[in-house]
C-alpha positions as CSV (number, residue, x, y, z in Angstrom):
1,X,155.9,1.6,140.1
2,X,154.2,-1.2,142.4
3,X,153.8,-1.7,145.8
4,X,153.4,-5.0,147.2
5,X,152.9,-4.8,150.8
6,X,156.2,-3.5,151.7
7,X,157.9,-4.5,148.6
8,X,158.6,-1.5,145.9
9,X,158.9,-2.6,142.2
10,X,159.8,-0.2,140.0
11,X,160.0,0.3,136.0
12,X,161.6,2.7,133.9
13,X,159.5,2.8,130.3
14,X,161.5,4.7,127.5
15,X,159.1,4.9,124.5
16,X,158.6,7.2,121.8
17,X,155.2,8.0,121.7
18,X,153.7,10.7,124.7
19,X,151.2,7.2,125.8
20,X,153.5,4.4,125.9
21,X,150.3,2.4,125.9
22,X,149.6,3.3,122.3
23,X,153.4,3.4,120.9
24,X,153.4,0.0,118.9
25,X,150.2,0.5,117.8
26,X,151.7,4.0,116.5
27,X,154.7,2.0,115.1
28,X,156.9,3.3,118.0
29,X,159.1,1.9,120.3
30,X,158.9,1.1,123.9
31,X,161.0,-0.4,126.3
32,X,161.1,-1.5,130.0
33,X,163.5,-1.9,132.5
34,X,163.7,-3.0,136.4
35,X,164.8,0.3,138.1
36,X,165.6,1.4,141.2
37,X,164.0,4.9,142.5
38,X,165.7,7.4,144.9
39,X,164.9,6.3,148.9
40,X,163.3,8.9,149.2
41,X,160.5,8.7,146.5
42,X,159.4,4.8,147.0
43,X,159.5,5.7,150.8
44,X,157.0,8.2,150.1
45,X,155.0,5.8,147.9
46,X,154.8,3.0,150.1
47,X,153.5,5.5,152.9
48,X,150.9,6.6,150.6
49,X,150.3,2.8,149.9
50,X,149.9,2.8,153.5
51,X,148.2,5.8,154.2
52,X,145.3,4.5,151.8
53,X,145.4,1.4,153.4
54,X,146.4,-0.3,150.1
55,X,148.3,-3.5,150.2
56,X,148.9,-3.7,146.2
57,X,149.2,-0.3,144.2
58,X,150.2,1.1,140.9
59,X,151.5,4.4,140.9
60,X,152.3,6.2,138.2
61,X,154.9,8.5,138.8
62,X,157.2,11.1,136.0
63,X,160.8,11.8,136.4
64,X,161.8,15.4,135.2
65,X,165.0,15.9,133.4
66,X,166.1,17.8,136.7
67,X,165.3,14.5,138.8
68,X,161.8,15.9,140.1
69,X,158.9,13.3,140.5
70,X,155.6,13.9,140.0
71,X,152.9,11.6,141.0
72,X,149.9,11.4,138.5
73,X,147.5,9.0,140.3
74,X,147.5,5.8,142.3
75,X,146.0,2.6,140.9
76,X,144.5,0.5,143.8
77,X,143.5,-2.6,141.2
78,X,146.7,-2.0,138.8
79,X,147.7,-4.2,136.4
80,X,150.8,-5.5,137.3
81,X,151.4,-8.2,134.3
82,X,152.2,-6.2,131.7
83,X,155.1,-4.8,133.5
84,X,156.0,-7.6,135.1
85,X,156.7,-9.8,131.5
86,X,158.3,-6.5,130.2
87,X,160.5,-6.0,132.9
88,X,161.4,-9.8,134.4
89,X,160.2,-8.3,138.0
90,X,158.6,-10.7,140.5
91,X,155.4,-8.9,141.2
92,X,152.9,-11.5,141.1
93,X,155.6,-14.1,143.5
94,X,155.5,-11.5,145.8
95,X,151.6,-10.8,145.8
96,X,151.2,-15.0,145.8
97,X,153.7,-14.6,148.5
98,X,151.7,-11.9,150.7
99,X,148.5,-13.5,150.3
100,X,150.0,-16.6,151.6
101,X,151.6,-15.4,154.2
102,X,149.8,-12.5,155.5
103,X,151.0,-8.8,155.9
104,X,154.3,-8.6,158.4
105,X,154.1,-7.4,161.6
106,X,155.6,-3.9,160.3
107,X,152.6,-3.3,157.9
108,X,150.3,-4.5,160.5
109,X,151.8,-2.1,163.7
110,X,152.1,1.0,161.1
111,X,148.4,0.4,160.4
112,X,147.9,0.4,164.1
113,X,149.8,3.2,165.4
114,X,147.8,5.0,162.3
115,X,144.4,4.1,164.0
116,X,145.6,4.8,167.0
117,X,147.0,8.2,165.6
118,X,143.8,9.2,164.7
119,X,141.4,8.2,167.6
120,X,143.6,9.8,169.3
121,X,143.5,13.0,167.3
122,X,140.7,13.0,165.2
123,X,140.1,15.5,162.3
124,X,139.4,18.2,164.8
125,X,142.6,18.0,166.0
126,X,144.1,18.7,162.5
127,X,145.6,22.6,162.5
128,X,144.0,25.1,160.3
């Protein structure tokens, strides 16, 4: 999944192979689809967007059969193009978009309350 600024595009990849990177190569199948993930989980991924002050991400995340997700790393130069002209997904409108109109004013006061958060606190502050 992406993150742009506060935007969450996600895509489901069904492929054959265990890289989907490699499949056709292997003469497998893949396939990619706009999909939308539980509230939860892209909430969680556009905090830790946030949290590491990233405006565009790739995250690669892994849905269990049960539903679980696990995150395997985040990207914070991803490339977004490959997904995007698999999937039909606007991410490069809405990163053209953000750059030209700036972050909004919700990005921008989460990022302050975060500074804020922690010169108020500091590390010290953090419980064993």
């Amino acid at each position: 999944m992406h993150t742009v600024g506060d935007q969450v595009f996600a895509t489901r990849v069904y492929a054959e192979a265990v890289d989907y990177r490699y499949a056709t190569r292997e003469g497998r199948t893949v396939e990619m689809e706009p999909t939308v993930l539980p509230q939860d989980v892209a909430a969680a991924c556009l905090r830790l967007a946030h949290q590491l002050d990233l405006v565009l991400t790739g995250i690669d995340l892994k849905e269990t059969p049960e539903g679980d997700y696990y995150c395997f790393e985040v990207n914070p130069s991803p490339g977004f193009l490959y997904y995007e002209q698999s999937s039909g997904q606007p991410i490069s409108a809405a990163l053209a978009n953000l750059l030209q109109r700036g972050m909004s004013r919700d990005v921008q006061r989460r990022e302050e309350d975060v500074d804020a958060m922690n010169t108020l606190t500091g590390p010290e502050a953090l419980p064993d």
